[in-house]
KOLVO-869129 format. One record per atom (N, C-alpha, C, O): residue number from 1; residue in one letter; z, y, x. Coordinates in Angstrom, 1 decimal. Layout:
N
+------+------+--------+--------+--------+
| resi | resn |     c3 |     c2 |     c1 |
+------+------+--------+--------+--------+
|  NUM |    a |      Z |      Y |      X |
...
+------+------+--------+--------+--------+
This chain:
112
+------+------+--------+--------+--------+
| resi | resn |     c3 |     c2 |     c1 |
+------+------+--------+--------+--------+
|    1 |    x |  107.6 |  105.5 |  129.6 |
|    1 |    x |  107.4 |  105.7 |  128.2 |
|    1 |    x |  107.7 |  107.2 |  127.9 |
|    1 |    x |  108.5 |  107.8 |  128.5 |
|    2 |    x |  107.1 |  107.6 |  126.8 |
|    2 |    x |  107.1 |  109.4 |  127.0 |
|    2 |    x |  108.5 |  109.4 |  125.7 |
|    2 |    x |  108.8 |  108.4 |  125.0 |
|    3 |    x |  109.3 |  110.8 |  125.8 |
|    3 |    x |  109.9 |  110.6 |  125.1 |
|    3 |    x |  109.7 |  111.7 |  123.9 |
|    3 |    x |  110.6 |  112.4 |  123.4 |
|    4 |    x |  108.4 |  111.9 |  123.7 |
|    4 |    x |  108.0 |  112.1 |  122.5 |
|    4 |    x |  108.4 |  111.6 |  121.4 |
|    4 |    x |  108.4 |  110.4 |  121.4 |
|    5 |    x |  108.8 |  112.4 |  120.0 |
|    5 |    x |  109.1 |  111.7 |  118.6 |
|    5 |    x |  107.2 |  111.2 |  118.4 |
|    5 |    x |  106.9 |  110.0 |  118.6 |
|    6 |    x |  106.8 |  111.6 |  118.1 |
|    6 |    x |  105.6 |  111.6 |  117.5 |
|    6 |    x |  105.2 |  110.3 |  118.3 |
|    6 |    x |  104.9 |  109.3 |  117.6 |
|    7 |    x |  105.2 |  109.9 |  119.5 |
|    7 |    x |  104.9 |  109.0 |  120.2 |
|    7 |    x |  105.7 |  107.8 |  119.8 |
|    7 |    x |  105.4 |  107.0 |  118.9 |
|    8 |    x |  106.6 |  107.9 |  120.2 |
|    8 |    x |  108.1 |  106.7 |  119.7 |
|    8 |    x |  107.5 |  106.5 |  118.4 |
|    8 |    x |  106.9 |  105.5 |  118.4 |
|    9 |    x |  107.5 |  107.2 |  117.2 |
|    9 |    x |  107.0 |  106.9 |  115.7 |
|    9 |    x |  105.8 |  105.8 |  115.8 |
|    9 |    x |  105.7 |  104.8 |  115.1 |
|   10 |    x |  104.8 |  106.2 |  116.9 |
|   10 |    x |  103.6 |  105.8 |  116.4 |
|   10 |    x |  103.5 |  104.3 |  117.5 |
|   10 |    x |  102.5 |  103.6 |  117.6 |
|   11 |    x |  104.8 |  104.1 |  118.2 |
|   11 |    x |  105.0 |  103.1 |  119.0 |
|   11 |    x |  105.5 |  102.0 |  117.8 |
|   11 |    x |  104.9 |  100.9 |  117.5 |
|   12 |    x |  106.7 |  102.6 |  117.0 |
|   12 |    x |  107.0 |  102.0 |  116.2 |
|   12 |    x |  106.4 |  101.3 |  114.9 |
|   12 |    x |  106.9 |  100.4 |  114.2 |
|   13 |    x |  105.0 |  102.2 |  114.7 |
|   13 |    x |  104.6 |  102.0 |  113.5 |
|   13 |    x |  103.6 |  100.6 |  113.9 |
|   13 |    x |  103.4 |   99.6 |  113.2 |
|   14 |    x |  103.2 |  100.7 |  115.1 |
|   14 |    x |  102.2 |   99.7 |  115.6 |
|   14 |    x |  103.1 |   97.8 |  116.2 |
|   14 |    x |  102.7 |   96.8 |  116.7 |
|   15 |    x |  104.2 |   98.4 |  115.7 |
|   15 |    x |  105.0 |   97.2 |  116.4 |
|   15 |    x |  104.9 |   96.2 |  115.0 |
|   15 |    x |  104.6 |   95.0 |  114.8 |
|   16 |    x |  105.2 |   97.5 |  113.9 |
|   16 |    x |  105.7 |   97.2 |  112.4 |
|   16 |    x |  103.8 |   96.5 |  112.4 |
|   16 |    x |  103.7 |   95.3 |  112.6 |
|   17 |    x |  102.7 |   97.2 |  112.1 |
|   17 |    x |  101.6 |   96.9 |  112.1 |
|   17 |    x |  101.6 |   95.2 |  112.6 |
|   17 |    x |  101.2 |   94.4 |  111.8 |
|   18 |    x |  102.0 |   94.6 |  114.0 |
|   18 |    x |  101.5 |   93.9 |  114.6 |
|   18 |    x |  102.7 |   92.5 |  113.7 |
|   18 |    x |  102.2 |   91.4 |  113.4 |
|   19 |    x |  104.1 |   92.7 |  113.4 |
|   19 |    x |  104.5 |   91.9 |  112.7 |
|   19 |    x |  103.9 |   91.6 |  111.5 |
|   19 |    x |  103.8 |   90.4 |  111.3 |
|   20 |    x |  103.6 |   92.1 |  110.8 |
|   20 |    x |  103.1 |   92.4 |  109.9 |
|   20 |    x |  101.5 |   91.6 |  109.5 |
|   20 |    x |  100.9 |   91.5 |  108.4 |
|   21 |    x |  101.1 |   91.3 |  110.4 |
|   21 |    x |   99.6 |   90.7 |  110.4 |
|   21 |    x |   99.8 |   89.1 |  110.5 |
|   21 |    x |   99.3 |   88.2 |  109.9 |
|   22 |    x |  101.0 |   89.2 |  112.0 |
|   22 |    x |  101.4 |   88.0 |  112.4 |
|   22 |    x |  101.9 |   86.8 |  111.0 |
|   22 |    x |  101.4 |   85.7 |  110.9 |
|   23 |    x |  102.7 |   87.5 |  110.1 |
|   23 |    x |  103.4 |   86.9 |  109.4 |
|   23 |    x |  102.1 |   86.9 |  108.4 |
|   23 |    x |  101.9 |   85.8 |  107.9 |
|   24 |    x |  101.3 |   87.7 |  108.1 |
|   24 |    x |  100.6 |   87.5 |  107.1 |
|   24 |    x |   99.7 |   86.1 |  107.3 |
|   24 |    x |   99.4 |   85.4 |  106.3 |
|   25 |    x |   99.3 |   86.0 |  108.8 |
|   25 |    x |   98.0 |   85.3 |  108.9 |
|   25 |    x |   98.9 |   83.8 |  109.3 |
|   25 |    x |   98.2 |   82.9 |  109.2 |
|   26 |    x |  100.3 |   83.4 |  109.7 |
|   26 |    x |  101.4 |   82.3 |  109.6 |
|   26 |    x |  101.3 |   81.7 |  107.7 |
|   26 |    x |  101.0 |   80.6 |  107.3 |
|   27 |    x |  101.4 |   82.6 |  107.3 |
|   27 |    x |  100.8 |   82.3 |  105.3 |
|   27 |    x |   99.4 |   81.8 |  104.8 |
|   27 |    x |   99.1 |   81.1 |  103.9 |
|   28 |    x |   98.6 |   82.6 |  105.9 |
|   28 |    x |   96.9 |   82.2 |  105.6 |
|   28 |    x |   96.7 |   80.8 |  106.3 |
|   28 |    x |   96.2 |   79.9 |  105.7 |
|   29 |    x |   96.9 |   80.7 |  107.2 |
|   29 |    x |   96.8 |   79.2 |  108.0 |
|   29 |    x |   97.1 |   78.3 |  107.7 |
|   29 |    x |   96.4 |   77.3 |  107.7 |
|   30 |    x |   99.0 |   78.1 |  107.2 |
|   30 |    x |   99.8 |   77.0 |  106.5 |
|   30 |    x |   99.1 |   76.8 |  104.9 |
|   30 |    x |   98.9 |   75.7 |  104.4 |
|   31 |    x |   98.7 |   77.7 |  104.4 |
|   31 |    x |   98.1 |   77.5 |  103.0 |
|   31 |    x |   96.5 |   76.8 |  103.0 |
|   31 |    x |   96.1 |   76.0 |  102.2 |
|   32 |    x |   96.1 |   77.2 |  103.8 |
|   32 |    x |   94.8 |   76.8 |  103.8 |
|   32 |    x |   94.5 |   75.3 |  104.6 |
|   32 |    x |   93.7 |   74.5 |  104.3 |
|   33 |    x |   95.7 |   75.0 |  106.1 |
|   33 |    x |   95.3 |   73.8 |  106.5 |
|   33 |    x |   96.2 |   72.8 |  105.3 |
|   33 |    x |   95.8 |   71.6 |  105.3 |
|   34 |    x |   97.2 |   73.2 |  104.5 |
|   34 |    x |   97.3 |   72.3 |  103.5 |
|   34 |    x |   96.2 |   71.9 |  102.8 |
|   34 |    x |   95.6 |   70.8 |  102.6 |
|   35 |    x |   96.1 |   73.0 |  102.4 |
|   35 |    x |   94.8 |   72.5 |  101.1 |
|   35 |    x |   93.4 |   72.1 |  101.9 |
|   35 |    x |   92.9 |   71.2 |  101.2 |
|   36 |    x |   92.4 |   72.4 |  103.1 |
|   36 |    x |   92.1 |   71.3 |  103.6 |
|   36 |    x |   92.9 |   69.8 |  103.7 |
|   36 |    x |   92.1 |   68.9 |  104.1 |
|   37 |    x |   94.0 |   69.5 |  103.6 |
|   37 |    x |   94.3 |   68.3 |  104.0 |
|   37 |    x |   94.5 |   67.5 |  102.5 |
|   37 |    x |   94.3 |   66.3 |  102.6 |
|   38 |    x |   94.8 |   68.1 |  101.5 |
|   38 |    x |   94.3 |   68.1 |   99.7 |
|   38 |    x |   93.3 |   68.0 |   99.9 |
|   38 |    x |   93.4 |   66.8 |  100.3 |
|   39 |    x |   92.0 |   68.3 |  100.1 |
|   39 |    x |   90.4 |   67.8 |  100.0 |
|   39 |    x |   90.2 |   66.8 |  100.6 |
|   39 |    x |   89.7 |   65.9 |   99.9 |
|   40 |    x |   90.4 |   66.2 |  102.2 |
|   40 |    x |   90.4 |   65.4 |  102.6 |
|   40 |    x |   90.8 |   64.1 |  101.7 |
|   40 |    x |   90.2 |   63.1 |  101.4 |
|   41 |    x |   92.2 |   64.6 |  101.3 |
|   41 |    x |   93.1 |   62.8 |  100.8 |
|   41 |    x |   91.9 |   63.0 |   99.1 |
|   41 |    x |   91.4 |   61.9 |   99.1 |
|   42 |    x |   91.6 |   63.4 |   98.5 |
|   42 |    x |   90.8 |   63.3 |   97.1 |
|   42 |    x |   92.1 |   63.4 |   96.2 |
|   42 |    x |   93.2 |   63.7 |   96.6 |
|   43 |    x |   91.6 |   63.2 |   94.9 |
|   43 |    x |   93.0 |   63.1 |   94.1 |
|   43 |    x |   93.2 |   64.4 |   93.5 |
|   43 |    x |   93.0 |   65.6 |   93.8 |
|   44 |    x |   93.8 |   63.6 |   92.2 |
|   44 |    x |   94.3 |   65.2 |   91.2 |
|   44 |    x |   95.1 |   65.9 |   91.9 |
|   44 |    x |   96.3 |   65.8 |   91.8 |
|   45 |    x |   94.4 |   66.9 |   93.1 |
|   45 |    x |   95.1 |   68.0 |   93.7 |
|   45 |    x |   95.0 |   69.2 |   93.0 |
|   45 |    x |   95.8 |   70.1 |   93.3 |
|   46 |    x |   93.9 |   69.4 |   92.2 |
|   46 |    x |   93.2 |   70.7 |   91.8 |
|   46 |    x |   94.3 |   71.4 |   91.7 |
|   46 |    x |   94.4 |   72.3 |   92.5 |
|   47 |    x |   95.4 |   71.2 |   90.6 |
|   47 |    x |   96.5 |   72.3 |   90.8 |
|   47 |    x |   97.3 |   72.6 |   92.4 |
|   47 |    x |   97.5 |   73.9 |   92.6 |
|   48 |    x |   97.6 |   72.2 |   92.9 |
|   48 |    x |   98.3 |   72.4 |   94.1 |
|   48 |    x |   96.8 |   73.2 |   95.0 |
|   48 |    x |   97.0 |   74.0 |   95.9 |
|   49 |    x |   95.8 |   73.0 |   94.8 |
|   49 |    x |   94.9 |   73.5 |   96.0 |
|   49 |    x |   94.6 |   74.8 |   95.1 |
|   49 |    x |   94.4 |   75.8 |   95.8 |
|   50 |    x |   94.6 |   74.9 |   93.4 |
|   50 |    x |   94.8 |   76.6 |   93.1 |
|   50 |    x |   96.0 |   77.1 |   93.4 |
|   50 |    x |   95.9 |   78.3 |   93.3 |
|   51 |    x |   97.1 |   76.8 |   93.7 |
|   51 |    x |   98.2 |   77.6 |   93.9 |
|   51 |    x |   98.1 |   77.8 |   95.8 |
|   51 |    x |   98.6 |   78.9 |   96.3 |
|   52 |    x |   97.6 |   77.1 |   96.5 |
|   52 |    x |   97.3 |   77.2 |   97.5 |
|   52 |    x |   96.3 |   78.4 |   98.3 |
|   52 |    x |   96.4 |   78.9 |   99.4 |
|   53 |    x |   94.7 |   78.7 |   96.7 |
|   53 |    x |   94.1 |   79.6 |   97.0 |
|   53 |    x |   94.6 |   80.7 |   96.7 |
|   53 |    x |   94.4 |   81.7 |   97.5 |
|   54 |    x |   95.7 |   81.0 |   95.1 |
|   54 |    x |   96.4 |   81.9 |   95.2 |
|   54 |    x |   97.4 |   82.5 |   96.6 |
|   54 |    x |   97.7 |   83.6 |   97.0 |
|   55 |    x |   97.6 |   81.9 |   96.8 |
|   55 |    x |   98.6 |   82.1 |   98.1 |
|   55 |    x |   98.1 |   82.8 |   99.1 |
|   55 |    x |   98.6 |   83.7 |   99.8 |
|   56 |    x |   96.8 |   82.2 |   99.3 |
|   56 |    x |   96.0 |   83.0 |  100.5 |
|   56 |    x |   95.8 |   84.3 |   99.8 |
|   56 |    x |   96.2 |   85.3 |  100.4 |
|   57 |    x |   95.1 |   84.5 |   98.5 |
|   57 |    x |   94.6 |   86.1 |   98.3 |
|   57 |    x |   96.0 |   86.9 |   98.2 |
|   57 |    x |   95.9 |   88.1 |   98.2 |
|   58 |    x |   97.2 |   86.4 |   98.2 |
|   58 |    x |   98.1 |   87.5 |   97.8 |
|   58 |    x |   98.5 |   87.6 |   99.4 |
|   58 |    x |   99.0 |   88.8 |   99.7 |
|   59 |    x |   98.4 |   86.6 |  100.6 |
|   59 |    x |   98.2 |   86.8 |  101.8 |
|   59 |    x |   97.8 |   88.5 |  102.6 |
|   59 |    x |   98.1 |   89.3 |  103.5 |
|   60 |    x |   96.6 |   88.3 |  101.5 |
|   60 |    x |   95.7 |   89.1 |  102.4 |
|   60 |    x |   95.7 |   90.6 |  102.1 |
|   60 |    x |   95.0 |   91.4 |  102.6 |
|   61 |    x |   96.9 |   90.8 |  101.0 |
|   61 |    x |   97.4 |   92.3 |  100.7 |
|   61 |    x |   97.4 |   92.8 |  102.2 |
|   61 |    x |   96.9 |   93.9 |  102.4 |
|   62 |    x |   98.2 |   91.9 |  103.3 |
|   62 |    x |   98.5 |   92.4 |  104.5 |
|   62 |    x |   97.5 |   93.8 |  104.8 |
|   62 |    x |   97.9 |   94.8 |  105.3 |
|   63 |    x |   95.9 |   93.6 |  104.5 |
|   63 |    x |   95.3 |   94.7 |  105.0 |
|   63 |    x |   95.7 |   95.9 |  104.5 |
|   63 |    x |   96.3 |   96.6 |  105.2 |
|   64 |    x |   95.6 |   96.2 |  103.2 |
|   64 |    x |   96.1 |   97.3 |  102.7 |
|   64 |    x |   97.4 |   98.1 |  103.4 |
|   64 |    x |   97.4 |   99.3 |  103.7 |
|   65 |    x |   98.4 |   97.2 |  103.7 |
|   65 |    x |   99.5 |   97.9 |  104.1 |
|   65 |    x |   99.2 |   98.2 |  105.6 |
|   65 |    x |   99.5 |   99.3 |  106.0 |
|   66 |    x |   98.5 |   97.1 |  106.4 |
|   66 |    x |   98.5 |   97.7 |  107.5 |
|   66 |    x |   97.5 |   98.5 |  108.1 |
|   66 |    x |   97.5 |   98.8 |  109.2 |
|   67 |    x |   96.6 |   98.9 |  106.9 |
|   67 |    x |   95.1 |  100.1 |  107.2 |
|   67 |    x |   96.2 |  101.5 |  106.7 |
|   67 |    x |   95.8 |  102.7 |  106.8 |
|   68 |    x |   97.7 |  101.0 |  105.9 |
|   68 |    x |   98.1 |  102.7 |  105.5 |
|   68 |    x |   99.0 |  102.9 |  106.7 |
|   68 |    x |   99.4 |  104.0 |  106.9 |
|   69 |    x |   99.3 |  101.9 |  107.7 |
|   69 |    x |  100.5 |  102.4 |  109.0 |
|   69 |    x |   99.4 |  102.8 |  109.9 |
|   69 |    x |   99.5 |  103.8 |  110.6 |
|   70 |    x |   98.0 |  102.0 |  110.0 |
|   70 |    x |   96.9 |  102.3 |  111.4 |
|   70 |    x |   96.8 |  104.1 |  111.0 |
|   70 |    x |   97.0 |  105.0 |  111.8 |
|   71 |    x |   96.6 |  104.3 |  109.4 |
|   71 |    x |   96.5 |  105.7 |  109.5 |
|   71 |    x |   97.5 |  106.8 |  109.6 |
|   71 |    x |   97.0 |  108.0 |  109.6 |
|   72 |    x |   98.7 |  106.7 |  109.6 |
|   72 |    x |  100.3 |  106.7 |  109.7 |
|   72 |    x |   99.9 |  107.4 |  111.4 |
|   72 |    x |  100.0 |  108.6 |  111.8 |
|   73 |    x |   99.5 |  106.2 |  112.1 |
|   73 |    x |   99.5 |  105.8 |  113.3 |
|   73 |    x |   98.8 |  107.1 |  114.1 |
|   73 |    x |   99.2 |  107.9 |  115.0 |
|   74 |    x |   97.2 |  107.1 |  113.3 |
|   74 |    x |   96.6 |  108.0 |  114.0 |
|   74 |    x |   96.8 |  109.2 |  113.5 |
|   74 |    x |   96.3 |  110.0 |  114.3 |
|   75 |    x |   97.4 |  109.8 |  112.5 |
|   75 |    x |   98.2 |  110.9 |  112.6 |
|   75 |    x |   99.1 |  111.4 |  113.3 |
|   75 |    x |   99.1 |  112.4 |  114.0 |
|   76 |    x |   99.9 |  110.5 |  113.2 |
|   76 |    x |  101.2 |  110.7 |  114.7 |
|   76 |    x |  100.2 |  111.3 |  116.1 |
|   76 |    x |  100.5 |  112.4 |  116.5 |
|   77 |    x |   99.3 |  110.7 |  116.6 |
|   77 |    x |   98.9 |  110.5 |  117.9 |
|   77 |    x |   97.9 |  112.1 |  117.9 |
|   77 |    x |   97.7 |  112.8 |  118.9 |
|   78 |    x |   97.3 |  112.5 |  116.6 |
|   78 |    x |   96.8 |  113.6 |  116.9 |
|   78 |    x |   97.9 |  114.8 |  116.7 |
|   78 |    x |   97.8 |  116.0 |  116.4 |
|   79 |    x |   98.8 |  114.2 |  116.9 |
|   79 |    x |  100.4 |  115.6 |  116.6 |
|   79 |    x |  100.7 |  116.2 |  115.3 |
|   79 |    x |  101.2 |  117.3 |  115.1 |
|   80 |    x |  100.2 |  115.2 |  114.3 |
|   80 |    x |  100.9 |  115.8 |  113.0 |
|   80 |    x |  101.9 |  115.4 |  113.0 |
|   80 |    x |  102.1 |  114.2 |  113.3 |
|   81 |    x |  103.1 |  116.1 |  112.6 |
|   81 |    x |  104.8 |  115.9 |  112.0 |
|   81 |    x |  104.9 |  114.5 |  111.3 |
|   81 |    x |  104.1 |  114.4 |  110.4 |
|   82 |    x |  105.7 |  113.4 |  111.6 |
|   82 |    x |  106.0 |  112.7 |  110.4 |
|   82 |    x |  106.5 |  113.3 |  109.0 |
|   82 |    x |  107.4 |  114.2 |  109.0 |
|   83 |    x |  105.8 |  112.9 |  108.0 |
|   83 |    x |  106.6 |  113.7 |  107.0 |
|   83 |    x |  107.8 |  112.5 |  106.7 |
|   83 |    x |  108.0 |  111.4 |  107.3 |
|   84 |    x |  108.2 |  113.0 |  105.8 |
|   84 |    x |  110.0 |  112.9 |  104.8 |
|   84 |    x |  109.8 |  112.2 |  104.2 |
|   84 |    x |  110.1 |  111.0 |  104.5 |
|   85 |    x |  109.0 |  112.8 |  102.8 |
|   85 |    x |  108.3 |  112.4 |  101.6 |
|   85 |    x |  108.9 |  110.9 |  100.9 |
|   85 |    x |  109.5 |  110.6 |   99.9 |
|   86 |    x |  108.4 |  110.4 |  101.8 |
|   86 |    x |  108.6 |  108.8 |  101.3 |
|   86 |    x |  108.2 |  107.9 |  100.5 |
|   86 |    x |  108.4 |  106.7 |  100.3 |
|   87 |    x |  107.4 |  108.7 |  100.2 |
|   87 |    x |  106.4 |  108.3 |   98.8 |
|   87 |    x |  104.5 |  108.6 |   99.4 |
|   87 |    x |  103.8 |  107.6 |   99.4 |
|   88 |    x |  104.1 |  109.6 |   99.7 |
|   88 |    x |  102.7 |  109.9 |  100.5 |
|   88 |    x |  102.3 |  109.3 |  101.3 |
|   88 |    x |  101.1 |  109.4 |  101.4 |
|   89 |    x |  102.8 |  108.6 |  102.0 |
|   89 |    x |  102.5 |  108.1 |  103.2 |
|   89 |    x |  102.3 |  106.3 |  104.0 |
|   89 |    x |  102.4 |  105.8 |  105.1 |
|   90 |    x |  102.0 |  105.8 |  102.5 |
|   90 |    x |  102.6 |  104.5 |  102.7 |
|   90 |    x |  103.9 |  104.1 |  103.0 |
|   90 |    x |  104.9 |  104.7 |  102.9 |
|   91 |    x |  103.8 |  102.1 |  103.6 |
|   91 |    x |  105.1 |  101.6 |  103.6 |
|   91 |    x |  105.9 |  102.4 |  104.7 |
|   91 |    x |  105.3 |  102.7 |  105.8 |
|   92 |    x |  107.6 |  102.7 |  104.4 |
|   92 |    x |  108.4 |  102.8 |  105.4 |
|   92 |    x |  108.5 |  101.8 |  105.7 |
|   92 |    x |  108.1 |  100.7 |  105.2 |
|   93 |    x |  109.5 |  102.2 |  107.7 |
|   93 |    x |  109.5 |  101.1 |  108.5 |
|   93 |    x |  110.9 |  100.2 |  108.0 |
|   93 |    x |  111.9 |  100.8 |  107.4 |
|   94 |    x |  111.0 |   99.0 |  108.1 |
|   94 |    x |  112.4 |   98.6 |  107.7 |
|   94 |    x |  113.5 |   99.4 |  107.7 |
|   94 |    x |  113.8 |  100.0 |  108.7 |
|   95 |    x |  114.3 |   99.5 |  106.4 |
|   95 |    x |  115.7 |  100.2 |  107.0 |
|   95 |    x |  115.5 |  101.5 |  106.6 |
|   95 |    x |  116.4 |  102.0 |  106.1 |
|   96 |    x |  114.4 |  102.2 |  106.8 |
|   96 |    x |  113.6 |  103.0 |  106.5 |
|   96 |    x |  113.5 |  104.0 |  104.7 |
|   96 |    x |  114.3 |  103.4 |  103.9 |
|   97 |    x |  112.9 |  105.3 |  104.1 |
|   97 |    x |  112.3 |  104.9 |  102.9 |
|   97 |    x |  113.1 |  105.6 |  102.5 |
|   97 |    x |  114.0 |  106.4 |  103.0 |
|   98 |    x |  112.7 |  105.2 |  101.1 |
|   98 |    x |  113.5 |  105.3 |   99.6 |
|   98 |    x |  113.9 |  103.8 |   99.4 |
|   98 |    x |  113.1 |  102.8 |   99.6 |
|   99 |    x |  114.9 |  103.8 |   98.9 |
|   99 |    x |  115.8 |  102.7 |   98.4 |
|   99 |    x |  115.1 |  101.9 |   96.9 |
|   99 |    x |  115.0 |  102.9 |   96.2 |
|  100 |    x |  114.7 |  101.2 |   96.4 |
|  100 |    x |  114.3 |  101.5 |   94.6 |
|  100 |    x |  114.8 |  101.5 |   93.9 |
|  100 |    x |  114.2 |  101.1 |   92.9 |
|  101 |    x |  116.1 |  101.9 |   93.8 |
|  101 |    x |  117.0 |  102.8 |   93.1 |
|  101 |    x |  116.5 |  104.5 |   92.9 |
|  101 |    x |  116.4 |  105.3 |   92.0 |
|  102 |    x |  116.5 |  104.4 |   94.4 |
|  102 |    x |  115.6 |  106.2 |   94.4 |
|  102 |    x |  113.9 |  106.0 |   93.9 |
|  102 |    x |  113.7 |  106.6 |   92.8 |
|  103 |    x |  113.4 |  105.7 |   94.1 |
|  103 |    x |  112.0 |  105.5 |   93.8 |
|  103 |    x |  111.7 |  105.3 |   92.7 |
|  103 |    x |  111.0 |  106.1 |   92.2 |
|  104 |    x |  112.2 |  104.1 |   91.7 |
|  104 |    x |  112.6 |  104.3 |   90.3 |
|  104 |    x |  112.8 |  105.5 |   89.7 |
|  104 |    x |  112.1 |  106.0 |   88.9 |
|  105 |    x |  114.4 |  106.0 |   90.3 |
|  105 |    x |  114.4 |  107.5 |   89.7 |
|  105 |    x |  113.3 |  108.3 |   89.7 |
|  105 |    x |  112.7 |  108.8 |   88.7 |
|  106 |    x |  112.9 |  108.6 |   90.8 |
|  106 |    x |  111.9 |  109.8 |   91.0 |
|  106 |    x |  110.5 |  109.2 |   90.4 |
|  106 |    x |  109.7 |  110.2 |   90.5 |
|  107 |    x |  110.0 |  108.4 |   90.0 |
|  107 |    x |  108.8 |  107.8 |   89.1 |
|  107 |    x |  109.4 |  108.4 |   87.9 |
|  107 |    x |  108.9 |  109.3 |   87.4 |
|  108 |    x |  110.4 |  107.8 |   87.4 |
|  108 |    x |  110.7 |  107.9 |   85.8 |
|  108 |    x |  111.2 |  110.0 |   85.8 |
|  108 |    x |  111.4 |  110.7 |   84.8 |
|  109 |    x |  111.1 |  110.3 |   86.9 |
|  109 |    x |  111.4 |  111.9 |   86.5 |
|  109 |    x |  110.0 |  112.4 |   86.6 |
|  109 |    x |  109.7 |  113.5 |   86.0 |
|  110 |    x |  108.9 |  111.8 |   87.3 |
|  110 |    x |  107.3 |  112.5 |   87.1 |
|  110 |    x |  106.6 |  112.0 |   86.0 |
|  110 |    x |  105.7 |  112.7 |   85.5 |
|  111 |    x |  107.1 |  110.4 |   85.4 |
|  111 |    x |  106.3 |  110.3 |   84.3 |
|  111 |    x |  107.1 |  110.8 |   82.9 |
|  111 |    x |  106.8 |  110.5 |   81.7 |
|  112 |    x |  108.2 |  111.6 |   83.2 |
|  112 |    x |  109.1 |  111.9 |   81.5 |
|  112 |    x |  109.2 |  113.3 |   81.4 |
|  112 |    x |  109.6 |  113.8 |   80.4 |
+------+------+--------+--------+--------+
């Protein structure tokens, strides 16, 4: 394994990427074979099978976050610097970031 930062970063971001889908698509499956199993039985399910489809679309945010680490990713790999920032660049890795204590602050000092 090379002991490049830029490498290690973009090792890490793809690790973050691959949990990150895992858990997403563990939410899309449990939601959806429920509520197939609500159509099956018949029955005033309609509310439980809408909170079911809600469940899946807020699921599927996963892309967004993980198309801003893929590009995260292929920055690292063509040798741009990680930036600092914290804020430009999409999600930090766990542990990671601004705190939202800090992020708060620094919103409420660009919008006042």
């Amino acid at each position: 394994m090379s002991s490049d930062p830029g490498i290690a970063a973009a090792l890490a971001e793809l690790a973050a990427v691959r949990a990150e889908v895992a858990a997403a698509v563990d939410v899309i499956l449990a939601a959806s074979e429920e509520g197939l199993l609500l159509l099956t039985a018949g029955g005033p399910a309609g509310e439980v099978l809408q909170g079911n489809f809600c469940t899946i679309l807020e699921a599927t945010s996963f892309q967004d976050i993980t198309g801003q680490r893929l590009t995260r990713v292929e920055s690292l790999l063509r040798g741009a610097a990680p930036s600092r920032d914290g804020l430009e660049n999409g999600p930090a890795l766990a542990g990671g970031g601004l705190s939202q204590d800090a992020a708060d602050a620094l919103l409420s000092r660009s919008s006042g």
